[in-house]
C-alpha positions, 0 to 999 in steps of 0.5 A: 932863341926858339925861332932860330931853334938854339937851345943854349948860347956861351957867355964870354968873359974877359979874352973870350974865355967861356964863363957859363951859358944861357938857355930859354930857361934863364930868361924870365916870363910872366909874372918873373919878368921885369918892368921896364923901370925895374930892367933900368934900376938893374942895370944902373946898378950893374954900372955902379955898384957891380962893375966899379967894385967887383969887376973881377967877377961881376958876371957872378954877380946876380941882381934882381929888383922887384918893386924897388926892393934890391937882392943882390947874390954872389960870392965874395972875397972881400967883405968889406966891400959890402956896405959899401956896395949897399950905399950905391945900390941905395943911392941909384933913383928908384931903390926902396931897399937893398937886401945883399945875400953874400957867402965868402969870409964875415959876409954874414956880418952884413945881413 
């Protein structure tokens, strides 16, 4: 981005409608930044977990995995999708724990 001198780009939802943005400051540096075995796991679970279960608003979905251990944030409407989202994100190769941090109703239930 700061060779071709852009601050910011939009990210598009469904119908290209405007859903947020990206700067240099959401893209993760030294010591935040991924391995490449740690890129993967997020990525698998975005196609499992994320993608199958809340399509709606995956892209308010925040995943990060460090060291194999999954955080996963977002607001939810239904929580009883949670556990179920657990047992995905457990299932995929290289997870050693998964620690969802949801608000939305009885989301505090599955902490």
């Amino acid at each position: 981005m700061s060779r071709r001198k852009v601050g910011a780009m939009p990210v598009l939802g469904g119908e290209e409608r405007g859903v947020g943005g990206l700067s240099e400051a959401d893209f993760p540096t030294g010591a935040d930044s991924l391995t490449e075995e740690e890129f993967r796991v997020e990525e698998r679970i975005r196609r499992t977990a994320v993608s199958f279960l809340f399509r709606a608003l995956s892209h308010g979905v925040r995943v990060r995995v460090r060291d194999g251990v999954v955080t996963s944030e977002a607001h939810i409407r239904d929580s009883s999708l949670v556990s179920l989202a657990v047992r995905l994100a457990r299932a995929v190769e290289g997870v050693v724990d998964v620690r969802p941090r949801l608000t939305g109703a009885s989301a505090d239930r599955w902490e």
